[in-house]
N, C-alpha and C positions, 0 to 999 in steps of 0.2 A: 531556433532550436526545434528539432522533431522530433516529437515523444511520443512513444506509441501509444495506443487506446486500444484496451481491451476489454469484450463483455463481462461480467461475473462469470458467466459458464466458461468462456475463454480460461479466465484468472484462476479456476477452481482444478479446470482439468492440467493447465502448466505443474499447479502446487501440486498435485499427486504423483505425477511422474517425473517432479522434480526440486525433491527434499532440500535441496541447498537455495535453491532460491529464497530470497525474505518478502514477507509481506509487509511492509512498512504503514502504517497506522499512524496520521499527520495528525488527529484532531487531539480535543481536548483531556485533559486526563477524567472529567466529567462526563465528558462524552464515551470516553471510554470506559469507564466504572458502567454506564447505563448499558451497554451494548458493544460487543467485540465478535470479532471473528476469528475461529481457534490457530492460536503458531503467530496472530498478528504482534507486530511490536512496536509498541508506542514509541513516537520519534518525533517530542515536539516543542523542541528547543534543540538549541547547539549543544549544550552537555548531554543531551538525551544522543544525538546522531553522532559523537565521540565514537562508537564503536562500529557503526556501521561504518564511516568515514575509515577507518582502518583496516575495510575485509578489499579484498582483490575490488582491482578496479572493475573488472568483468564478469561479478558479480549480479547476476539478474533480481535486479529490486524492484516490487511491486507495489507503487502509492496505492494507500485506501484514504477518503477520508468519508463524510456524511455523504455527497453527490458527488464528488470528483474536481470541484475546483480550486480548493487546497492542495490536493495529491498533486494534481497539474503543477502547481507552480513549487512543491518539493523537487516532484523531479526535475524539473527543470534545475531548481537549485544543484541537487546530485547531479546531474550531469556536469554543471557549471565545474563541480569538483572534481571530475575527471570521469567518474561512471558512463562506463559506454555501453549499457544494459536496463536502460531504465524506462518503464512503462507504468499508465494512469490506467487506474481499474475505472472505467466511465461508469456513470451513477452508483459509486460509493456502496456505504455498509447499507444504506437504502434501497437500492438495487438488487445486492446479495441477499437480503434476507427476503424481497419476493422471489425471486431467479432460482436462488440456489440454496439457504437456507433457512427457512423458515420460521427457527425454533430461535434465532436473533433478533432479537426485538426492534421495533421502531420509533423512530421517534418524530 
């Protein structure tokens, strides 16, 4: 499988000029209660990805998780399901919040 990798500045500037894409959020529902990035959507079990699994296949999905090696093997997983638009935000909500926002905390 080939998944694309992209920086946070990369991932930041896609989301603004292109509102339909998701940002998919792999980690923990703890990890996400501590620290998120805004529009992220938590996707971290199979009853959680029920609805994404139902939007167009060619839907641009963007894994986050802490560093990027969870997201990695999501997408991969969405691919596996048919997604043919799926890329790994490289170093996670960690990355984001020195890169590009700051005001999200770290952990």
């Amino acid at each position: 499988m080939d998944i694309k990798e992209w920086s946070c500045a990369e991932t930041a500037e896609y989301l603004k000029s292109h509102p339909e894409a998701k940002l998919v959020d792999v980690r923990t529902e703890e990890e996400y209660a501590r620290a998120r990035i805004k529009g992220a959507i938590l996707v971290n079990s199979q009853e959680k990805a029920e609805p994404i699994l139902n939007l167009p296949k060619d839907t641009t999905l963007i894994f986050q998780c802490h560093h990027g090696v969870r997201s990695y093997q999501a997408a991969i997983w969405f691919q596996k399901k048919g997604f043919t638009n799926v890329v790994n935000m490289a170093g996670g909500i960690d990355a984001w919040s020195e890169e590009v926002d700051p005001s999200v905390p770290r952990y």
